[in-house]
C-alpha positions as CSV (number, residue, x, y, z in Angstrom):
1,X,25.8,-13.1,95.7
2,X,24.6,-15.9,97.4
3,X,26.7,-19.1,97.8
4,X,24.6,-20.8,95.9
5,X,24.1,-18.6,92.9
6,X,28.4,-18.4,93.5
7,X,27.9,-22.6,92.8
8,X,25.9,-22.8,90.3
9,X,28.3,-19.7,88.2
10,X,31.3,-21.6,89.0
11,X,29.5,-24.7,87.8
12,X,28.5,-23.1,84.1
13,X,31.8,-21.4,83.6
14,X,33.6,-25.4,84.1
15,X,31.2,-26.6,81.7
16,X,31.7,-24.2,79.2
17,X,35.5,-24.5,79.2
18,X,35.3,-28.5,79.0
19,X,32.9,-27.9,75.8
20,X,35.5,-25.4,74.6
21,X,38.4,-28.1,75.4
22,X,36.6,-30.8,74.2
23,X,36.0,-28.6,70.7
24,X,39.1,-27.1,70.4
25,X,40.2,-30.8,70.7
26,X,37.7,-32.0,68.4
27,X,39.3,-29.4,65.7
28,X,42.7,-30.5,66.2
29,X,41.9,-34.6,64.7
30,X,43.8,-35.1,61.8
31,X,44.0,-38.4,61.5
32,X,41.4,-41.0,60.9
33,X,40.1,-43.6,63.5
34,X,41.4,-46.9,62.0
35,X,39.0,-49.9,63.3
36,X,36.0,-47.8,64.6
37,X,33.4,-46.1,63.3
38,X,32.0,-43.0,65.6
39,X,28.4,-43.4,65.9
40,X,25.8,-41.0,68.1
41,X,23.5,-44.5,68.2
42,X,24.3,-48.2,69.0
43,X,23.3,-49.9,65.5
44,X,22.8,-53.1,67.0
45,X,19.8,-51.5,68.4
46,X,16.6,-51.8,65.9
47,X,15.3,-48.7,68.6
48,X,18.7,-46.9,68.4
49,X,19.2,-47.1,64.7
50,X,15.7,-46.2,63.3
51,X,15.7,-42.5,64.1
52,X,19.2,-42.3,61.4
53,X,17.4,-43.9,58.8
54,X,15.6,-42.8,55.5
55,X,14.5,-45.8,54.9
56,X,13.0,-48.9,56.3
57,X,12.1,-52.0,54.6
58,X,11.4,-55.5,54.2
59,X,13.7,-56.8,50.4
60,X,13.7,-60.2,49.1
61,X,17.5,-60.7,48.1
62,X,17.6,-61.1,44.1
63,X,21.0,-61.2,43.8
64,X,25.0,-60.5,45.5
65,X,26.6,-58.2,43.3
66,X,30.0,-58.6,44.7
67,X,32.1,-56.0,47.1
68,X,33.9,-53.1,47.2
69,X,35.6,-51.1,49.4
70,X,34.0,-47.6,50.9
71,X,35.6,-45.5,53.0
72,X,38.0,-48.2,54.3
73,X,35.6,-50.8,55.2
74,X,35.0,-54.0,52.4
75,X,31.0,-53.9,52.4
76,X,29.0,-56.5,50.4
77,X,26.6,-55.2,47.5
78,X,23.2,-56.8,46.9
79,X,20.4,-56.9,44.7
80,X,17.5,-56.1,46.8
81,X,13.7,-56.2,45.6
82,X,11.9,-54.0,48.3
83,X,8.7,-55.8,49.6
84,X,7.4,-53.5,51.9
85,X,7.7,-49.9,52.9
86,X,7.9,-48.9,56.6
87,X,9.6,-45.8,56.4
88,X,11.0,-43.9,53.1
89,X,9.5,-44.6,49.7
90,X,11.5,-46.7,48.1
91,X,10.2,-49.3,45.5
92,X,11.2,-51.9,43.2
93,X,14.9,-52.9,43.1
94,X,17.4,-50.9,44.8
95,X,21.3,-51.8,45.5
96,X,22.1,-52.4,49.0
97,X,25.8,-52.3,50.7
98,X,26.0,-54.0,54.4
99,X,29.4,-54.8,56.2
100,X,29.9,-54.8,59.8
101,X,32.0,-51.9,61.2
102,X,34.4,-55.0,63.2
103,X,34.8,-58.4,61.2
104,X,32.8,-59.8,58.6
105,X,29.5,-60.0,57.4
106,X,27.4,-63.5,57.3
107,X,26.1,-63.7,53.8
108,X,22.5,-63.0,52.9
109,X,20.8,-66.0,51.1
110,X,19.1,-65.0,48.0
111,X,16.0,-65.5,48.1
112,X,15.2,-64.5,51.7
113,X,13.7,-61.2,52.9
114,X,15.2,-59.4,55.4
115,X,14.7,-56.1,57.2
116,X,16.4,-53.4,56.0
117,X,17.2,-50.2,57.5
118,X,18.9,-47.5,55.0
119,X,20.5,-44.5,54.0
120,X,21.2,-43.6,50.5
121,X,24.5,-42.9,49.5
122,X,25.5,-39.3,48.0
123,X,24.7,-40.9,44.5
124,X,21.7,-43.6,45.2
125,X,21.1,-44.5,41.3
126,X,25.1,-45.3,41.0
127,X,26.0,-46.6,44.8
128,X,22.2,-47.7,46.0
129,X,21.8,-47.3,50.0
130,X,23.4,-48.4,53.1
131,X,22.5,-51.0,55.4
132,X,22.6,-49.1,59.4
133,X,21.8,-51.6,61.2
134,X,24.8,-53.7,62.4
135,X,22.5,-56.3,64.4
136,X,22.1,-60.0,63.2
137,X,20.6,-60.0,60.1
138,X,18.3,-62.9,59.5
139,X,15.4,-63.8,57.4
140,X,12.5,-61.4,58.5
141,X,9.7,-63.2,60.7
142,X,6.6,-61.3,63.0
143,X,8.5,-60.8,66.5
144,X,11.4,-59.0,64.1
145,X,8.7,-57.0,62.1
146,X,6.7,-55.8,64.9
147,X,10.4,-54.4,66.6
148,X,11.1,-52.2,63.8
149,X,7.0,-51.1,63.2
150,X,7.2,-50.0,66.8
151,X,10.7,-48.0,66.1
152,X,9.9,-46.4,63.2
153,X,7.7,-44.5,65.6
154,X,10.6,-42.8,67.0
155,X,11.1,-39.2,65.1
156,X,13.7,-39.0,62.8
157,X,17.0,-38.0,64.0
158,X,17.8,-34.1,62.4
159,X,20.0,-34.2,59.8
């Protein structure tokens, strides 16, 4: 064997122990993360978080429904009368939930359409969809729209 053949063998066998390590690690987590939420995408990003959503749309906000608690994190619940579709077919009213995963949320104003960028809960008719993106959310305008049109160009993560 060459040395460099040598290298690169030595190199795969350390990989494959630290992804073994790392696994074996990954198996051992018992406890919940209190304060973070794990995420594979920064959902601040409009080009991050699109490829993890179902659904993407402009909603005029009919009404806030109130909050309740999911999974450890107080998330807000609104009415939300979808506008336009840019990814997903959703129409009509759904129920949106938004929260941010660190401190609070700024109210949506009623009234005001925003972009929204979605996953539906296990049960969508009961708990409605939520919100992904964790980025300021403010009354939808061109610049913002033409962001998430070009993003939704980005495949859909697998799921």
């Amino acid at each position: 064997m060459t040395k460099k053949t040598m290298a690169l063998a030595a190199g795969a066998v350390a990989a494959g122990a630290l992804a073994l390590g790392g696994w074996s690690g990954y198996q051992q987590w018992t406890e919940p993360l209190e304060g973070h939420v794990l995420r594979g995408y920064d959902a601040t990003s409009p080009a991050s978080t699109a490829p993890h959503t179902e659904n993407v749309f402009t909603g005029r906000v009919v009404a806030f429904e109130g909050q309740r608690n999911i999974e450890g994190w107080t998330q807000d619940i609104y009415r939300v009368e979808v506008a336009s579709v840019l990814r997903g077919n959703l129409r009509g009213t759904v129920r949106v939930t938004y929260g941010l995963d660190e401190g609070s949320t700024a109210p949506l104003k009623e009234g005001s359409t925003y972009v929204f960028a979605t996953n539906a809960w296990a049960d969508a008719a009961k708990d409605g969809h939520a919100q992904l993106y964790q980025g300021e959310m403010k009354p939808v305008d061109e610049a913002q729209l033409n962001v998430w049109k070009r993003t939704i160009t980005i495949p859909e993560a697998p799921r």
